[in-house]
Every structure is written in structure tokens, then in C-alpha cells.
mmCIF file of the N, C-alpha and C atoms, coordinates in Angstrom:
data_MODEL
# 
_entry.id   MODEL 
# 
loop_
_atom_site.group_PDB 
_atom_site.id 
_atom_site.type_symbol 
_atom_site.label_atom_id 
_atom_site.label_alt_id 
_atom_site.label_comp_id 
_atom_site.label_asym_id 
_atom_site.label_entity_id 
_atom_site.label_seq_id 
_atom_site.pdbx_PDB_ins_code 
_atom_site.Cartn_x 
_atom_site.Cartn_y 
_atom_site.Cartn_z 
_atom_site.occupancy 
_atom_site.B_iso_or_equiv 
_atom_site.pdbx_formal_charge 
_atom_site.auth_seq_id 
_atom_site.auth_comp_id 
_atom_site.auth_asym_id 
_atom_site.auth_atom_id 
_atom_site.pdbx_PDB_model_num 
ATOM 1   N N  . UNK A 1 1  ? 4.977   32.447 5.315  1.00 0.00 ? 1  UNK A N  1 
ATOM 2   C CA . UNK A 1 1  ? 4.226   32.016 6.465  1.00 0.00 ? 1  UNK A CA 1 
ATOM 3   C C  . UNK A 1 1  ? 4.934   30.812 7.103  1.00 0.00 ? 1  UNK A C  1 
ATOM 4   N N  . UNK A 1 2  ? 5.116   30.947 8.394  1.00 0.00 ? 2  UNK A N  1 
ATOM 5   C CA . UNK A 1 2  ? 5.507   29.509 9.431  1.00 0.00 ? 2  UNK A CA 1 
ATOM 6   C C  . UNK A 1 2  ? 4.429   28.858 9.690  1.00 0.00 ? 2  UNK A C  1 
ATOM 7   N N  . UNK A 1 3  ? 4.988   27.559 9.485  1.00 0.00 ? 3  UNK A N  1 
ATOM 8   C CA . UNK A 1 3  ? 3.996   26.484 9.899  1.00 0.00 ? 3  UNK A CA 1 
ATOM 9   C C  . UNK A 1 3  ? 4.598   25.802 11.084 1.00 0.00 ? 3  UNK A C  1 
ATOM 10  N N  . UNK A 1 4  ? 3.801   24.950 11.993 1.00 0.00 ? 4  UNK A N  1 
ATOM 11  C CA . UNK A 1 4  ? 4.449   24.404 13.123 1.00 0.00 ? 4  UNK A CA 1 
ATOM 12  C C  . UNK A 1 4  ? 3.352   22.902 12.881 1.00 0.00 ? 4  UNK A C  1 
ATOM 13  N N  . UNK A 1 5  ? 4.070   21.657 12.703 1.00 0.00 ? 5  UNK A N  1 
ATOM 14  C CA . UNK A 1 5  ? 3.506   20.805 12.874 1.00 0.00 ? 5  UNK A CA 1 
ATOM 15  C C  . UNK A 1 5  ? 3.585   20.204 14.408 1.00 0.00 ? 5  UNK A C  1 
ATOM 16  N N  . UNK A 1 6  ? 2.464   19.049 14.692 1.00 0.00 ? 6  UNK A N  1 
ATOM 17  C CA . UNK A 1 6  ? 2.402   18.998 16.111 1.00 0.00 ? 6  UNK A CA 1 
ATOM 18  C C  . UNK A 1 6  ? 1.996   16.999 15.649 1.00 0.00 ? 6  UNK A C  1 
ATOM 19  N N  . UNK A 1 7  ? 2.368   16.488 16.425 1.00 0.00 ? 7  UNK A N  1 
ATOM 20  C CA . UNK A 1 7  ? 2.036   15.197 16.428 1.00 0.00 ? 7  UNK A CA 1 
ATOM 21  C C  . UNK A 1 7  ? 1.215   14.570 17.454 1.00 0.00 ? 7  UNK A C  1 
ATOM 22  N N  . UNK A 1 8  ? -0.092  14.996 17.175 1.00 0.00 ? 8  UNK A N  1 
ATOM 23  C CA . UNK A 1 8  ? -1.559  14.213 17.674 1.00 0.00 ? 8  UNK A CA 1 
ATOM 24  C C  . UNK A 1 8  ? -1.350  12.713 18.070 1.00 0.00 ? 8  UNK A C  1 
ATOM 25  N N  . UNK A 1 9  ? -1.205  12.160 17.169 1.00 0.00 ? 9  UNK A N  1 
ATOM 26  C CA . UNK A 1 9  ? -1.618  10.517 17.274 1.00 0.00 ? 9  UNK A CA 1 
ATOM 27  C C  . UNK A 1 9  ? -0.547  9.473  18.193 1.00 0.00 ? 9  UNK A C  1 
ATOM 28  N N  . UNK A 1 10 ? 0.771   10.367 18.345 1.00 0.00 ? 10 UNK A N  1 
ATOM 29  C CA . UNK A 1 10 ? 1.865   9.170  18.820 1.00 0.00 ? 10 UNK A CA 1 
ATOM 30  C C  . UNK A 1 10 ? 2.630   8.999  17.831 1.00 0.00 ? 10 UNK A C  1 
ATOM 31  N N  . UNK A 1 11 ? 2.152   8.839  16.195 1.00 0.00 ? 11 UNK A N  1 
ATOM 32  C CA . UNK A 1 11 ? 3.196   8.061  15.814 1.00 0.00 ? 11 UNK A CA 1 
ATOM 33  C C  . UNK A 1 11 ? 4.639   8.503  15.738 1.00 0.00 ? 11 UNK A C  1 
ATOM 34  N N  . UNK A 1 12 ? 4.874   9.781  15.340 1.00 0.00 ? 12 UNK A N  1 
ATOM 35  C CA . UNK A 1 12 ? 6.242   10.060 15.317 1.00 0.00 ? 12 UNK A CA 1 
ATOM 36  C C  . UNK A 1 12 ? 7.216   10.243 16.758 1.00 0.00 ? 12 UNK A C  1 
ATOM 37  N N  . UNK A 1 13 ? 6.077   10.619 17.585 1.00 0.00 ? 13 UNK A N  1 
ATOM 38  C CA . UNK A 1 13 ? 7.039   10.677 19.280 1.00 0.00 ? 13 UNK A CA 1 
ATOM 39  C C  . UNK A 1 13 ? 5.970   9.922  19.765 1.00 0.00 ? 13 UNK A C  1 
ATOM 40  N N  . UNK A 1 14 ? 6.276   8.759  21.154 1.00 0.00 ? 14 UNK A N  1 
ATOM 41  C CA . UNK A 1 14 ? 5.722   7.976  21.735 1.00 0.00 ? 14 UNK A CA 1 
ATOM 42  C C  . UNK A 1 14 ? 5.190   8.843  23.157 1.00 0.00 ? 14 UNK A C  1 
ATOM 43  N N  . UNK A 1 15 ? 4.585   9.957  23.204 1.00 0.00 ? 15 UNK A N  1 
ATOM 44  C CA . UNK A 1 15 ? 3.847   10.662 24.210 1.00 0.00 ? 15 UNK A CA 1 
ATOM 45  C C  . UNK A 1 15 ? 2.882   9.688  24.799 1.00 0.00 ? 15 UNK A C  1 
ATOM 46  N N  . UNK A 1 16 ? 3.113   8.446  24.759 1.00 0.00 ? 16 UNK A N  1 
ATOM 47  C CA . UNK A 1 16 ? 2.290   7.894  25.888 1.00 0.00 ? 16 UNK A CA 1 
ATOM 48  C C  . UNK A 1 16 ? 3.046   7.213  26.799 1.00 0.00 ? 16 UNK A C  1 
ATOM 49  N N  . UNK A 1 17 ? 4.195   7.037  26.407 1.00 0.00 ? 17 UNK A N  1 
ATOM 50  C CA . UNK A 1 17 ? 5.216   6.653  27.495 1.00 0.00 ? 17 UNK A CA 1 
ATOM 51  C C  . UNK A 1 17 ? 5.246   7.474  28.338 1.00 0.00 ? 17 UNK A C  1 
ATOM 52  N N  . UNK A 1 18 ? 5.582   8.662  27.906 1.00 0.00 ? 18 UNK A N  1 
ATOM 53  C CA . UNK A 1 18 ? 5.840   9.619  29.305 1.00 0.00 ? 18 UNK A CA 1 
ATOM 54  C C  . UNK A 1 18 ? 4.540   10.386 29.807 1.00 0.00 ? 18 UNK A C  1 
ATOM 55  N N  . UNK A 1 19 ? 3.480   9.759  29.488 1.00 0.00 ? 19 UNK A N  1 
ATOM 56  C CA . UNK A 1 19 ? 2.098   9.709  30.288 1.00 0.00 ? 19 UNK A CA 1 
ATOM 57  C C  . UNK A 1 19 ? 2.286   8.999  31.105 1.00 0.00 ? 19 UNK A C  1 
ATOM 58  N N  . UNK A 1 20 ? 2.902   7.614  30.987 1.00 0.00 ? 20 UNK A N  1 
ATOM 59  C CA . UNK A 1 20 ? 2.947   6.597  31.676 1.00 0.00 ? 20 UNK A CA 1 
ATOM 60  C C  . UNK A 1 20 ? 4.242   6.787  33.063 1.00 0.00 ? 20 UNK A C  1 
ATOM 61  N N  . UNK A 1 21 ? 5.138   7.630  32.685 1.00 0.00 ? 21 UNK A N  1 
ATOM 62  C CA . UNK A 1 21 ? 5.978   8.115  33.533 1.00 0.00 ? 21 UNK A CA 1 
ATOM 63  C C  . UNK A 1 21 ? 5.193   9.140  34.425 1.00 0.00 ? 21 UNK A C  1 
ATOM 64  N N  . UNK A 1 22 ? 4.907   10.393 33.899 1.00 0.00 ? 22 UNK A N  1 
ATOM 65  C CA . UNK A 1 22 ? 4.269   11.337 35.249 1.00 0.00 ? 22 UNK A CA 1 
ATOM 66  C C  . UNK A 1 22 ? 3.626   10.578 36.260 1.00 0.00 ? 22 UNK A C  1 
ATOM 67  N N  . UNK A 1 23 ? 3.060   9.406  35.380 1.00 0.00 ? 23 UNK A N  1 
ATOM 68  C CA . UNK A 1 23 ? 1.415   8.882  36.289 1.00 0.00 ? 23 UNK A CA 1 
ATOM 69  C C  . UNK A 1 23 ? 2.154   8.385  37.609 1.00 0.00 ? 23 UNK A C  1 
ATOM 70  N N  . UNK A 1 24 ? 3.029   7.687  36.678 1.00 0.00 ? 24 UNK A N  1 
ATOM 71  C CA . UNK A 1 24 ? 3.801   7.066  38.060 1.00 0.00 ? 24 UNK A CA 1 
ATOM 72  C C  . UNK A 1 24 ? 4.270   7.427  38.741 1.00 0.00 ? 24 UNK A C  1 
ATOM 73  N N  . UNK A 1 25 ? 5.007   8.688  38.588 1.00 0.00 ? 25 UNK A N  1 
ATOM 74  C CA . UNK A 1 25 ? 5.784   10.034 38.964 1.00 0.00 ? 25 UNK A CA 1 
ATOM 75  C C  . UNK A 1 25 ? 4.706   10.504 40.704 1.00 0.00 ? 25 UNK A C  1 
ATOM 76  N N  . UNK A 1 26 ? 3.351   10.411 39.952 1.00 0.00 ? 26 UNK A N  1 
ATOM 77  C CA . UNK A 1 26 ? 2.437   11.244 41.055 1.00 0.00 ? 26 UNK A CA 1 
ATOM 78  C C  . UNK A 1 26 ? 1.585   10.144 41.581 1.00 0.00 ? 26 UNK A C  1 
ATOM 79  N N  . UNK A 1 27 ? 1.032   9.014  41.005 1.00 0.00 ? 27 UNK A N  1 
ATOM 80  C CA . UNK A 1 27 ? 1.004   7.872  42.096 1.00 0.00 ? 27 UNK A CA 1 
ATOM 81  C C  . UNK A 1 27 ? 1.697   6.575  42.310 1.00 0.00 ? 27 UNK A C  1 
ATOM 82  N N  . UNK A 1 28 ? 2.576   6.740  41.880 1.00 0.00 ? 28 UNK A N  1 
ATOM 83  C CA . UNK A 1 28 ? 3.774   5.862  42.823 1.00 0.00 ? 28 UNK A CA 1 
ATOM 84  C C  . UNK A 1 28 ? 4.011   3.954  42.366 1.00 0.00 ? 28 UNK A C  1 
ATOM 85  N N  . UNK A 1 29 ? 3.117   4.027  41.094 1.00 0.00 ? 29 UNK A N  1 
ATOM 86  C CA . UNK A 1 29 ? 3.103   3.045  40.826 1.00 0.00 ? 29 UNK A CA 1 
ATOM 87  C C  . UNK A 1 29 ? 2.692   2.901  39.378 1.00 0.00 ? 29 UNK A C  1 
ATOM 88  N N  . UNK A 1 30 ? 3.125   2.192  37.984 1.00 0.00 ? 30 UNK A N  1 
ATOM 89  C CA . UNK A 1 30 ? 2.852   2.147  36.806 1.00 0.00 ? 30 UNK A CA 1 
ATOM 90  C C  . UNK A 1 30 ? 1.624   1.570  36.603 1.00 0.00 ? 30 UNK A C  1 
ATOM 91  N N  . UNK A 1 31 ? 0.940   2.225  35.755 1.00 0.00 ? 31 UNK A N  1 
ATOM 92  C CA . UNK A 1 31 ? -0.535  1.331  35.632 1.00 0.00 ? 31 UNK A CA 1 
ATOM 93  C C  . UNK A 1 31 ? -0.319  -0.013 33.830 1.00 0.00 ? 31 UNK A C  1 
ATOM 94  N N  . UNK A 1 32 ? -0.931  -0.468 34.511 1.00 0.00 ? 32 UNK A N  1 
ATOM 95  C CA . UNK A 1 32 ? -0.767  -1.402 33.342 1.00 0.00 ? 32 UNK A CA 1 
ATOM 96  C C  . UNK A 1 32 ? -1.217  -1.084 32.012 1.00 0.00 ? 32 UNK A C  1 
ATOM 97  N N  . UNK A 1 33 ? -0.642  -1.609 30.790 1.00 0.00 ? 33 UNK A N  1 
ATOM 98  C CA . UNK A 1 33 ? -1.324  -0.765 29.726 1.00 0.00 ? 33 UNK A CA 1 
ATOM 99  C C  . UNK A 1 33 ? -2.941  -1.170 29.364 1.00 0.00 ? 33 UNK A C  1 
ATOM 100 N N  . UNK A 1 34 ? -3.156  -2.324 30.064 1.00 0.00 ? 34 UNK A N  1 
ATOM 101 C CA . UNK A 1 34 ? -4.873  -2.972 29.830 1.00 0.00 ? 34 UNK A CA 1 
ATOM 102 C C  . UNK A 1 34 ? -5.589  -1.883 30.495 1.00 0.00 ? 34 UNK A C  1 
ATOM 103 N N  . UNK A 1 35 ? -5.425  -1.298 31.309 1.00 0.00 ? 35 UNK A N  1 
ATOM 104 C CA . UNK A 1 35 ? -6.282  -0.201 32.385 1.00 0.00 ? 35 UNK A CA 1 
ATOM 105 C C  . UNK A 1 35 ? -6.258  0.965  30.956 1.00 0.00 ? 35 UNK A C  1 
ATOM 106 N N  . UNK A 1 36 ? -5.552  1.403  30.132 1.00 0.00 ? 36 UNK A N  1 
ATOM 107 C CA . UNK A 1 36 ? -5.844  2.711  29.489 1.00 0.00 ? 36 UNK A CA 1 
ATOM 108 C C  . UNK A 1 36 ? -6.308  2.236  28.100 1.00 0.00 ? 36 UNK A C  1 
ATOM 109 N N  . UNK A 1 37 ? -5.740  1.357  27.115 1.00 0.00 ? 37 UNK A N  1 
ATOM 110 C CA . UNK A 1 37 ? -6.248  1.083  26.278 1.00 0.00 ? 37 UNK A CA 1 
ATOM 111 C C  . UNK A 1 37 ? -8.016  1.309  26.159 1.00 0.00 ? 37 UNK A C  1 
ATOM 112 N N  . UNK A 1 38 ? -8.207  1.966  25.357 1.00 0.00 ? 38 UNK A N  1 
ATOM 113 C CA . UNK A 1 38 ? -9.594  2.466  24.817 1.00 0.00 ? 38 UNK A CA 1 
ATOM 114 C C  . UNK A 1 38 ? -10.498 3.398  25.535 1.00 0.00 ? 38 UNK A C  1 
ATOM 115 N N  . UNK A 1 39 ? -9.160  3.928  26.850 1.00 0.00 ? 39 UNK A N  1 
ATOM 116 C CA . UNK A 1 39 ? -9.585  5.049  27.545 1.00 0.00 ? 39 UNK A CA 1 
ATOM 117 C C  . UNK A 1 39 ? -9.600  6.491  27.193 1.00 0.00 ? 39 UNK A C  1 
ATOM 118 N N  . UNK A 1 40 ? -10.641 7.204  27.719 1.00 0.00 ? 40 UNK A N  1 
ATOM 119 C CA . UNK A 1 40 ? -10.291 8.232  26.992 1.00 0.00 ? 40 UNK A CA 1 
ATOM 120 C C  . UNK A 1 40 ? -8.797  9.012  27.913 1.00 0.00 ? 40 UNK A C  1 
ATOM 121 N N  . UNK A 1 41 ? -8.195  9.787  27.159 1.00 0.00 ? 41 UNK A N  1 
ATOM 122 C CA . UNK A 1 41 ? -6.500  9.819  27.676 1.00 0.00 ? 41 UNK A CA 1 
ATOM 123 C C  . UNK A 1 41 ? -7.013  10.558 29.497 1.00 0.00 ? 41 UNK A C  1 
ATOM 124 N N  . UNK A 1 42 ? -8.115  11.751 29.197 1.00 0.00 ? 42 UNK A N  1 
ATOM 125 C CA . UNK A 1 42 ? -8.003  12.951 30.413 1.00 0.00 ? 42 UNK A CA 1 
ATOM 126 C C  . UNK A 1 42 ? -8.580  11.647 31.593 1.00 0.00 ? 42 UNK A C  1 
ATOM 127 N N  . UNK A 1 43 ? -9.111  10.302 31.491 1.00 0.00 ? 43 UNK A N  1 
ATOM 128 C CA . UNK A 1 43 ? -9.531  9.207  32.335 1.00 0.00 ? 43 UNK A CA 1 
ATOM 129 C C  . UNK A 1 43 ? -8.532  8.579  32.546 1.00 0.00 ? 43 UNK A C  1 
ATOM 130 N N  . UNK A 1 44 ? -7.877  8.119  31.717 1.00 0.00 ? 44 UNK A N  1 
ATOM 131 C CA . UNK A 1 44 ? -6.980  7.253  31.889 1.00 0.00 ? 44 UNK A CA 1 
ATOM 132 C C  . UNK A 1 44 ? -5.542  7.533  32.863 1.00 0.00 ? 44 UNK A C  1 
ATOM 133 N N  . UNK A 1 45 ? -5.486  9.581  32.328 1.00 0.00 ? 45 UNK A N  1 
ATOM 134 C CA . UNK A 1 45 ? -4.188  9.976  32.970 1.00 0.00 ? 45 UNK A CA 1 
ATOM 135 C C  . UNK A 1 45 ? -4.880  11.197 33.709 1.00 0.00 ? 45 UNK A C  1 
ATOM 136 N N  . UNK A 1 46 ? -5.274  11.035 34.933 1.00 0.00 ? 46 UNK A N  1 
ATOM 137 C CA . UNK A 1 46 ? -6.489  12.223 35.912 1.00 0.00 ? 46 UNK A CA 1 
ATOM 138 C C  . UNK A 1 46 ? -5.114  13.364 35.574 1.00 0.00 ? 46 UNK A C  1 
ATOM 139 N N  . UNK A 1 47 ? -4.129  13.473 35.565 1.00 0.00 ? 47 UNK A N  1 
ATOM 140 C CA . UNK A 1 47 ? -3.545  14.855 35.724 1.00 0.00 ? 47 UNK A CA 1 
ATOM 141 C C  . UNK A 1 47 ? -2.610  15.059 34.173 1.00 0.00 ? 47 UNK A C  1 
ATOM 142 N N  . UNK A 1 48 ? -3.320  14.524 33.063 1.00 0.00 ? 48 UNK A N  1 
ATOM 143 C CA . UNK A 1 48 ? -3.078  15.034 31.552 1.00 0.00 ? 48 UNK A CA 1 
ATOM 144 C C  . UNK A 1 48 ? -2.502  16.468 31.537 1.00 0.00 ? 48 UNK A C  1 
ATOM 145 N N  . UNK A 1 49 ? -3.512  17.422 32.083 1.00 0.00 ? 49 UNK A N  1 
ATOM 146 C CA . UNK A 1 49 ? -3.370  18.278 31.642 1.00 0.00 ? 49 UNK A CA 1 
ATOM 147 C C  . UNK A 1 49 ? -2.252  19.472 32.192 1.00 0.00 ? 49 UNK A C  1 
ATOM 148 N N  . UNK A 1 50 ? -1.226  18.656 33.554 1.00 0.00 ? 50 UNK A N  1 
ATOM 149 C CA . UNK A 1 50 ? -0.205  19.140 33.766 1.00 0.00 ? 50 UNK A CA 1 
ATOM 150 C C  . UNK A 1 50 ? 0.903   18.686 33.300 1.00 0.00 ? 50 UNK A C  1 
ATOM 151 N N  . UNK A 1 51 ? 0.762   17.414 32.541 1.00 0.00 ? 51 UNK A N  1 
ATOM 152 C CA . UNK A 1 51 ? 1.863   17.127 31.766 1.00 0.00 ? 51 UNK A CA 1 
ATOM 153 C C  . UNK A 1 51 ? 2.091   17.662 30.521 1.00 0.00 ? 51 UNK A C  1 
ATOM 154 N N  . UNK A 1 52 ? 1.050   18.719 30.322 1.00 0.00 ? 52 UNK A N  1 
ATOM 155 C CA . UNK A 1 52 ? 1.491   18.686 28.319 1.00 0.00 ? 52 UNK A CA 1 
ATOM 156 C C  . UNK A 1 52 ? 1.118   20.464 28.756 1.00 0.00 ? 52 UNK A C  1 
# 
């Protein structure tokens, strides 16, 4: 049997950096990291679900 692991949390790949890239990518400006901290991610990043 294949297994496929996937990394949820960040720790092994930093997938919130390049949250932080699209965002900016599509509005034109980096948001600070105080604005997302303890956000939920689909709030924090309105178009999550075309990045992944």
C-alpha cells in the first residue's frame, strides 16, 4: 500500500508565505502578519482556495 503524507500545520514547508505572496499577487499589497495571526486561514486569505 502507498501512503502520501501531506503537511497540515506549516512545519515542514512554510505554506504561509506563499499565502502571503498570492494575497499580494491579487491585492497589490502585503498584509501584515498582525491582520492574520489567529485568523481563521479562508478569512484571513478571501481567495485560499485558489491557491492550494
Amino acid at each position: 500500500m502507498e501512503r502520501l503524507a501531506v503537511d497540515m500545520d506549516g512545519v515542514l514547508a512554510d505554506v504561509y508565505e506563499q499565502f502571503f505572496r498570492y494575497d499580494e499577487k491579487d491585492f497589490g499589497k502585503r498584509k501584515p502578519l498582525e491582520d492574520v495571526v489567529g485568523v481563521e486561514e479562508r478569512k484571513a486569505f478571501p481567495h485560499i482556495n485558489e491557491y492550494v
